[in-house]
TORKOL-4160 file (C-alpha; in steps of 0.2 Angstrom, whole numbers, padded with zeros to 4 digits, m for minus):
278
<pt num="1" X="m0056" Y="0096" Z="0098"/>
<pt num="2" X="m0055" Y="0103" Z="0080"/>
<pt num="3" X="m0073" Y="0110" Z="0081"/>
<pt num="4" X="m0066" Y="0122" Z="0093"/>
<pt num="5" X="m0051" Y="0128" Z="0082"/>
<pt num="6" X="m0037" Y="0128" Z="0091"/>
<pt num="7" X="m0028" Y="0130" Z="0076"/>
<pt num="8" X="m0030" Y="0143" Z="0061"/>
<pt num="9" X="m0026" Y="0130" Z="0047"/>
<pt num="10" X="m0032" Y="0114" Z="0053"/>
<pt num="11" X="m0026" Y="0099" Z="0040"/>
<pt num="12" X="m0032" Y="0082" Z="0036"/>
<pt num="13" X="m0017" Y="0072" Z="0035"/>
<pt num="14" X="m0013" Y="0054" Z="0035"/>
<pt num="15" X="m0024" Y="0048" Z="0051"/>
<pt num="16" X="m0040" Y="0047" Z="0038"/>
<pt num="17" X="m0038" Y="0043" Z="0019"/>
<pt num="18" X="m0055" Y="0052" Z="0014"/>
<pt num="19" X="m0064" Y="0069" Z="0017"/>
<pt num="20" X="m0068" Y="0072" Z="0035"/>
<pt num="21" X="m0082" Y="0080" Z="0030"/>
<pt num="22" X="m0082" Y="0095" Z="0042"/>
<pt num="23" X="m0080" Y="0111" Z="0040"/>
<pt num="24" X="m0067" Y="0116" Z="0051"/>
<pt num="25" X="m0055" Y="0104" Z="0041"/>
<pt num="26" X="m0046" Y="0117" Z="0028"/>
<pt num="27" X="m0036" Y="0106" Z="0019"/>
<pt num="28" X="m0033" Y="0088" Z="0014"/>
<pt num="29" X="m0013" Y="0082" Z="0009"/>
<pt num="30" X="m0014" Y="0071" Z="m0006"/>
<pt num="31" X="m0008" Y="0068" Z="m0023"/>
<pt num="32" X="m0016" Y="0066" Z="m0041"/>
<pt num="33" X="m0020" Y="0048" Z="m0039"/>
<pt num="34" X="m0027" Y="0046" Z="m0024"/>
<pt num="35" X="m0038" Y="0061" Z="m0028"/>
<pt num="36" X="m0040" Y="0063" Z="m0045"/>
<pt num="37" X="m0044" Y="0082" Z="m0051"/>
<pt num="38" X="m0061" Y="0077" Z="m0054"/>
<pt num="39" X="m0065" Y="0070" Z="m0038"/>
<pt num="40" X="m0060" Y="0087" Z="m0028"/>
<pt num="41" X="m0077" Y="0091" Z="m0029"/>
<pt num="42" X="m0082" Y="0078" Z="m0015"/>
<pt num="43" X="m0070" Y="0084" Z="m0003"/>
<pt num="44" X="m0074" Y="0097" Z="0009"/>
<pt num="45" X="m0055" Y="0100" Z="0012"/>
<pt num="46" X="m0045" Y="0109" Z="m0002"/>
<pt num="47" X="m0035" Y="0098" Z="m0010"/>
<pt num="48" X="m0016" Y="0101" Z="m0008"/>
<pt num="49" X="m0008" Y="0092" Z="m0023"/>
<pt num="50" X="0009" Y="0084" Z="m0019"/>
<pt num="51" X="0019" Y="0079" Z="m0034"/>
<pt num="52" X="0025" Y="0065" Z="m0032"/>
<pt num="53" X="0015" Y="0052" Z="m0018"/>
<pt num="54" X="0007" Y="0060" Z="m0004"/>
<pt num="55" X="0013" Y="0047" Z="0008"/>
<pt num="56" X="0029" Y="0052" Z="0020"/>
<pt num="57" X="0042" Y="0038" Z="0021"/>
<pt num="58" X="0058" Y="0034" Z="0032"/>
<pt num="59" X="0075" Y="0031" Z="0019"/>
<pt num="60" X="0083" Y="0026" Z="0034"/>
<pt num="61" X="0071" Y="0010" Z="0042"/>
<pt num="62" X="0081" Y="m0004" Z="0047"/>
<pt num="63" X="0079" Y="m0019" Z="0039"/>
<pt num="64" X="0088" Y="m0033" Z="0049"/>
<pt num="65" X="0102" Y="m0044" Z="0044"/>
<pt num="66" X="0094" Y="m0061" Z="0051"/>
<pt num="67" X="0090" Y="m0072" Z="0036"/>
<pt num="68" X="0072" Y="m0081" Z="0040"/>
<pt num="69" X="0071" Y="m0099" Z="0033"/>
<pt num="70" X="0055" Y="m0107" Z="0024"/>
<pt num="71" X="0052" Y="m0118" Z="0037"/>
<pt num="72" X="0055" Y="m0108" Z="0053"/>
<pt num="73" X="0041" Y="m0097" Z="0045"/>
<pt num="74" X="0029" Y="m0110" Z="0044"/>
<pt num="75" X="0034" Y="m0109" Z="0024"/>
<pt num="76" X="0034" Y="m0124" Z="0012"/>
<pt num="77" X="0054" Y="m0128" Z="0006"/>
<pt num="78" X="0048" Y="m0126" Z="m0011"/>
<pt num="79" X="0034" Y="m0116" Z="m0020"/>
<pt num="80" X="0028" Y="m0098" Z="m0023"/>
<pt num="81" X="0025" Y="m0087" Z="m0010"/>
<pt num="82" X="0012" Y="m0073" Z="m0010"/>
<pt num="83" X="0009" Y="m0064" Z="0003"/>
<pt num="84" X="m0002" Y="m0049" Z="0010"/>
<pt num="85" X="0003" Y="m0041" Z="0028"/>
<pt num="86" X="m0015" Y="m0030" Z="0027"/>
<pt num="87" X="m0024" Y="m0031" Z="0043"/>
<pt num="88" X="m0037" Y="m0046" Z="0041"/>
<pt num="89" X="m0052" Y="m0034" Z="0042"/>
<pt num="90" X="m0044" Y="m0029" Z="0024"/>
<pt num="91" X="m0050" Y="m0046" Z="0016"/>
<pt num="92" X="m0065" Y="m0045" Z="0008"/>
<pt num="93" X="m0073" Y="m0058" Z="m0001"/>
<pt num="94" X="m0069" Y="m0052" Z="m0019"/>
<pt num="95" X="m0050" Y="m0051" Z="m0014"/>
<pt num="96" X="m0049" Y="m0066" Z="m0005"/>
<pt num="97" X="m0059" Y="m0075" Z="m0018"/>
<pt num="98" X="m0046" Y="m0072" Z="m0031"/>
<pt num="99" X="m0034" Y="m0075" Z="m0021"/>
<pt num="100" X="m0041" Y="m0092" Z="m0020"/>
<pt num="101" X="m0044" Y="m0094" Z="m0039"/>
<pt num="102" X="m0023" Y="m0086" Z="m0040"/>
<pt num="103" X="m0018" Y="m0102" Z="m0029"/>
<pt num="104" X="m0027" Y="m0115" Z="m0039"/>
<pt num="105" X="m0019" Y="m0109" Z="m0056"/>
<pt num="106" X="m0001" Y="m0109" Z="m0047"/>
<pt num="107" X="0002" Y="m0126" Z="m0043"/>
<pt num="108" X="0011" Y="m0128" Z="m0024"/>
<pt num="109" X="0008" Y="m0109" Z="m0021"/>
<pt num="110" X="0005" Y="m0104" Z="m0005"/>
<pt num="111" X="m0004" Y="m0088" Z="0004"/>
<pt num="112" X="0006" Y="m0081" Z="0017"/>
<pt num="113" X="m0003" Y="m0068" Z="0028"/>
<pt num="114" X="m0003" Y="m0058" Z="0045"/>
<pt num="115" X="m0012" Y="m0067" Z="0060"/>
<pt num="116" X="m0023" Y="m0053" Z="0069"/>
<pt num="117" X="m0030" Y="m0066" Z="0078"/>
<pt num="118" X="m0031" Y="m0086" Z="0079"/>
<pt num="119" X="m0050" Y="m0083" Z="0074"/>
<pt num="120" X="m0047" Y="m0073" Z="0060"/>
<pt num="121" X="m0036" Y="m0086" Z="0055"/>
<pt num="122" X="m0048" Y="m0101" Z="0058"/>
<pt num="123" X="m0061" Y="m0092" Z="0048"/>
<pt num="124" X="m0052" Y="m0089" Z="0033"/>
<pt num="125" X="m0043" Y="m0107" Z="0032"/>
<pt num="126" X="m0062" Y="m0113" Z="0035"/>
<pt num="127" X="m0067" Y="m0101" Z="0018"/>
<pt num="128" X="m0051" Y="m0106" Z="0010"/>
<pt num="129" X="m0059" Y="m0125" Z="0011"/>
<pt num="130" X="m0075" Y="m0120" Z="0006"/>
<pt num="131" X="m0068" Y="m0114" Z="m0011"/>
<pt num="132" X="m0057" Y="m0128" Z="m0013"/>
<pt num="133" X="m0043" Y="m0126" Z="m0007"/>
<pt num="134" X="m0032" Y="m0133" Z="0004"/>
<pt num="135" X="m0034" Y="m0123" Z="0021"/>
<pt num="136" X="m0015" Y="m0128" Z="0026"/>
<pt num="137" X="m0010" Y="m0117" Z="0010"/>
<pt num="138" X="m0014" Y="m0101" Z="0020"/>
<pt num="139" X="0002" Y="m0098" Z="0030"/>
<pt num="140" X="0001" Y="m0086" Z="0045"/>
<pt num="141" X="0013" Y="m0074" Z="0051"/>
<pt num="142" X="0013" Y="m0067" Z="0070"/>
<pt num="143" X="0019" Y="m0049" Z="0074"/>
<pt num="144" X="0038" Y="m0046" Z="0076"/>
<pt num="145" X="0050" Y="m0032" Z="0076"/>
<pt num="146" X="0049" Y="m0022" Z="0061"/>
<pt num="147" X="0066" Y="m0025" Z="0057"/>
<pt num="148" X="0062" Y="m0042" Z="0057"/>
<pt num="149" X="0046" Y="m0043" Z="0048"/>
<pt num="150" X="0054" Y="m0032" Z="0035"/>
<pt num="151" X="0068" Y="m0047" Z="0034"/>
<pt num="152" X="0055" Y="m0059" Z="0033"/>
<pt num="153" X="0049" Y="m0050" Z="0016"/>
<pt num="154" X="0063" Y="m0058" Z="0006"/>
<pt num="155" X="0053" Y="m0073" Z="0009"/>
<pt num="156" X="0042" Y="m0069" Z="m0001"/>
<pt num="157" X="0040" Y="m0067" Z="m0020"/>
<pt num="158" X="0023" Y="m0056" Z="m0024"/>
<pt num="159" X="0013" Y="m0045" Z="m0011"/>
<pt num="160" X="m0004" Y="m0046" Z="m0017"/>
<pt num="161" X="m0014" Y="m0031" Z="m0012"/>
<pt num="162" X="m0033" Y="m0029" Z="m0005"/>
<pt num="163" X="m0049" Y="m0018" Z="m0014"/>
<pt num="164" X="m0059" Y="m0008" Z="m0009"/>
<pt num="165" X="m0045" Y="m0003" Z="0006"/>
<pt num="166" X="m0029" Y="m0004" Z="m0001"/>
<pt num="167" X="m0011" Y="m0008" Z="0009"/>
<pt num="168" X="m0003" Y="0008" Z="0012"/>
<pt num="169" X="0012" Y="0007" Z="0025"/>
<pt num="170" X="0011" Y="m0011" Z="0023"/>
<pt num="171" X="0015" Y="m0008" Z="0003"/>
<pt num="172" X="0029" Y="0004" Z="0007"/>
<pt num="173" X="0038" Y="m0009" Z="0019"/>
<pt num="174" X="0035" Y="m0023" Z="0005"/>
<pt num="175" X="0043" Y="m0010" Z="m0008"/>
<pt num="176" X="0056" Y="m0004" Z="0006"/>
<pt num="177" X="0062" Y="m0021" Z="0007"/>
<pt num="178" X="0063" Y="m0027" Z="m0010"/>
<pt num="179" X="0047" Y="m0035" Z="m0013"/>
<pt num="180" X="0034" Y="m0031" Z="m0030"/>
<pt num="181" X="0019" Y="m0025" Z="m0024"/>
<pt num="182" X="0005" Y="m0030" Z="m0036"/>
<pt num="183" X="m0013" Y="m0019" Z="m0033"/>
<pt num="184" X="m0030" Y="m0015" Z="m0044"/>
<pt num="185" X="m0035" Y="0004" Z="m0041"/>
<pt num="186" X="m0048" Y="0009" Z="m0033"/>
<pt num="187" X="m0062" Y="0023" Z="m0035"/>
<pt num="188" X="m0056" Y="0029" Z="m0018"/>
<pt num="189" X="m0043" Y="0037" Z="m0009"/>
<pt num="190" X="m0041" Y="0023" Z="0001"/>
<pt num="191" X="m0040" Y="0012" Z="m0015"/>
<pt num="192" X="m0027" Y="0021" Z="m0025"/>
<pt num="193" X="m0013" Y="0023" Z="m0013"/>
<pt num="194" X="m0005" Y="0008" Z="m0018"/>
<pt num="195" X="m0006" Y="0014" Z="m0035"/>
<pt num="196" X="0003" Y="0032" Z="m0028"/>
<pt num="197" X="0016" Y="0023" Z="m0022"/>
<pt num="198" X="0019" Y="0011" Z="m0037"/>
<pt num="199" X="0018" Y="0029" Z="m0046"/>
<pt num="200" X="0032" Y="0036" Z="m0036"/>
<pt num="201" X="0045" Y="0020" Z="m0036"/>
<pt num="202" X="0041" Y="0020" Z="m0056"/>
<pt num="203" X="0032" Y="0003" Z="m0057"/>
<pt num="204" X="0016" Y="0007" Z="m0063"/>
<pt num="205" X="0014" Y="m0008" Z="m0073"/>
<pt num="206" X="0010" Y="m0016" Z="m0057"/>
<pt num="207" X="m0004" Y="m0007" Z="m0056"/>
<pt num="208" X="m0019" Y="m0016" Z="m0063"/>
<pt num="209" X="m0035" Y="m0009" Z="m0065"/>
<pt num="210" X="m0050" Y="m0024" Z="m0066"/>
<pt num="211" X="m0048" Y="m0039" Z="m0054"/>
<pt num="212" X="m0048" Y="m0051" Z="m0069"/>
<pt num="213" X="m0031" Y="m0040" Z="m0074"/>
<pt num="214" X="m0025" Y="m0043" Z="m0055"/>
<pt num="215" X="m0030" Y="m0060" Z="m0056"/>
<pt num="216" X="m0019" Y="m0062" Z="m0074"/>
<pt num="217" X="m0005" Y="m0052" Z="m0068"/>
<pt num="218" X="m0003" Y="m0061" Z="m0054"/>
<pt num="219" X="m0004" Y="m0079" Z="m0063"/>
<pt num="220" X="0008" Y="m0071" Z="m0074"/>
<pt num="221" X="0022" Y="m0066" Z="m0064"/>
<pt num="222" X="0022" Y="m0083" Z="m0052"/>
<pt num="223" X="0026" Y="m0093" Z="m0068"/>
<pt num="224" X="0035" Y="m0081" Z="m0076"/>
<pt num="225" X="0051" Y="m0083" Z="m0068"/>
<pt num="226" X="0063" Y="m0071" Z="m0080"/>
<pt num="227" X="0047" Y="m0056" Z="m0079"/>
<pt num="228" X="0047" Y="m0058" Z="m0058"/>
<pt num="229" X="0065" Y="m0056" Z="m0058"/>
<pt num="230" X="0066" Y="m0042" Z="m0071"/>
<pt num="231" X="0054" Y="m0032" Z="m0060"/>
<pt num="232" X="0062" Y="m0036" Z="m0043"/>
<pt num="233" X="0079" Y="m0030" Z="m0050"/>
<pt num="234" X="0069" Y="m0012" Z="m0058"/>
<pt num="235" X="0062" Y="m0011" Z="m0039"/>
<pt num="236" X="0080" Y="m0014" Z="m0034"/>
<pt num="237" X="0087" Y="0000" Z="m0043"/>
<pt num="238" X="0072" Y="0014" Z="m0043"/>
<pt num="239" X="0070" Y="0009" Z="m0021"/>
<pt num="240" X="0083" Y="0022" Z="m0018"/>
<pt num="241" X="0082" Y="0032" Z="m0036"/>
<pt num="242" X="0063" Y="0037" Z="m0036"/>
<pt num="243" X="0054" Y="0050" Z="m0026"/>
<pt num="244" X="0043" Y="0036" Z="m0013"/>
<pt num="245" X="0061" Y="0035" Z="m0003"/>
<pt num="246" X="0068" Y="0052" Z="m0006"/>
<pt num="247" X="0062" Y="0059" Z="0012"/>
<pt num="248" X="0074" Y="0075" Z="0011"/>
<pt num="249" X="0063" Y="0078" Z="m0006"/>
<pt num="250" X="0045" Y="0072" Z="0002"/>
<pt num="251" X="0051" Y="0086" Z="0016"/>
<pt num="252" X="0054" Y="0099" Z="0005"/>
<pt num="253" X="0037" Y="0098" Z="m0004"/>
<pt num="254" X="0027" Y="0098" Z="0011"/>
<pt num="255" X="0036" Y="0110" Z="0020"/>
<pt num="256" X="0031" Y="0120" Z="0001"/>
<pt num="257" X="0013" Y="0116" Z="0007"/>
<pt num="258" X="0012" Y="0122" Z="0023"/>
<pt num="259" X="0020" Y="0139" Z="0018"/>
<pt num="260" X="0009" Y="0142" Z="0006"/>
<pt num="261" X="m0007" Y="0138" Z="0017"/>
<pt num="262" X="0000" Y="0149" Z="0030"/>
<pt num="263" X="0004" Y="0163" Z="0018"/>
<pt num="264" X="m0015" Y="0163" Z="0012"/>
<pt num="265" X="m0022" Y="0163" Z="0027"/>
<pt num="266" X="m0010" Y="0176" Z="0033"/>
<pt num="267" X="m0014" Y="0187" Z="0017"/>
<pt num="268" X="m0033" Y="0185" Z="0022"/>
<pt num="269" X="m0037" Y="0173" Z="0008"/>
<pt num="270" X="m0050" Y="0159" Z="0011"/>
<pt num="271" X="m0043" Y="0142" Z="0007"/>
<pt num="272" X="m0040" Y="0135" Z="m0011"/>
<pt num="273" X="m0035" Y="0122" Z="m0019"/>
<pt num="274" X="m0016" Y="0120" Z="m0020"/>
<pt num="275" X="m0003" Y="0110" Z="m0030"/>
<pt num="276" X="0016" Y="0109" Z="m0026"/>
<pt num="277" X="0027" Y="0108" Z="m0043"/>
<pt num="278" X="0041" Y="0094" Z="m0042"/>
């Protein structure tokens, strides 16, 4: 459909976090750290720089009022909770085997995770066992009403993130609902945006960049009580203070972006790079 232009400015936006790769695309939306300067040059698309995250989010998502217990969430009554709502087809085996190594230096933690499927499930309880540990210490959770599996966040005490395909709405519903967020950055679009939206709730020091930092971090803040709660409280404070939430300001900037788009083309000027000021 694109191929035919049936648009003038055609946009890469969301649906694909990477360069389309097709002429016919003008631009891509995007911000400095899921698209560093530097890395323009592999993208077909002109970058449009937002200045804040590139990532649209709702200030208004309900978070219900049910308060989950433990056990009716297949939870242990007591120890550490990580969790990571990615799509299974997220977890590779570099993530999943620190992950692993995370659980058997935070003793009575558990691994609480989305259930695609009950063999996606099976599978990775049967790798859990293979790397010794026990399969019953990766917990599932079945699809519910947002609401609800944003209430169920509060469950939890650290979302752990995935490389090279990082959680993007997942992350803003973890942050949205309280919950740290810790990542590594990527090399790629697709594996920085956690780190654009740490950026824009003004946590970046949950940002690691190795996997052995992850790993540390992670081991860290589960036996760290004081440092866990420090950081939940910041997130607390910044959730509604920072530009990630501020969707009248988000609006604002990409409303900028389009205007500018439509006023070069309009003024018979090819498409450029573009960068929106705050």
């Amino acid at each position: 459909m694109f191929a035919k232009r049936p648009a003038s400015i055609q946009v890469n936006y969301l649906g694909f976090p990477g360069t389309i790769v097709a002429k016919y695309i003008d631009y891509i939306i995007a911000d400095r750290c899921v698209i560093p300067e530097a890395q323009s040059v592999y993208y077909t698309e002109k970058v449009v720089y937002l200045p804040n995250s590139y990532q649209a989010n709702d200030r208004k998502k309900q978070i219900a009022t049910r308060e989950f217990g433990r056990v009716e969430c297949g939870l242990p009554e007591t120890g550490f909770v990580f969790c990571c709502f990615n799509n299974s087809y997220k977890i590779l085996p570099e993530t999943f085997n620190c992950w692993m190594r995370i659980l058997k230096r935070v003793e009575g933690s558990v691994m609480w995770l989305l259930e695609n499927n009950p063999s996606a499930a099976s599978h990775l309880r049967s790798a859990a066992g293979s790397l010794g540990v026990d399969p019953q210490r990766l917990v599932f959770a079945g699809r519910t009403l947002l609401p609800d599996h944003l209430a169920r966040h509060r469950l939890a005490e650290l979302f752990l993130d995935t490389l090279p395909y990082n959680a993007h709405t997942t992350a803003s519903d973890a942050l949205w609902a309280g919950l740290p967020v810790l990542t590594c950055l990527g090399e790629t679009f697709a594996g920085r945006v956690c780190a654009s939206l740490l950026n824009a709730v003004n946590l970046p020091e949950l940002v690691a960049t190795t996997i052995e930092d992850y790993e540390r971090m992670a081991v860290e803040l589960a036996t760290n009580p004081e440092k866990l709660t420090e950081l939940k409280r910041k997130l607390g404070e910044r959730r509604l203070t920072t530009p990630l939430f501020d969707t009248n300001q988000f609006t604002k900037h990409i409303e900028a972006a389009y205007m500018t788009m439509y006023e070069r083309e309009q003024a018979g000027l090819p498409p450029d790079h573009i960068s929106i000021l705050n």
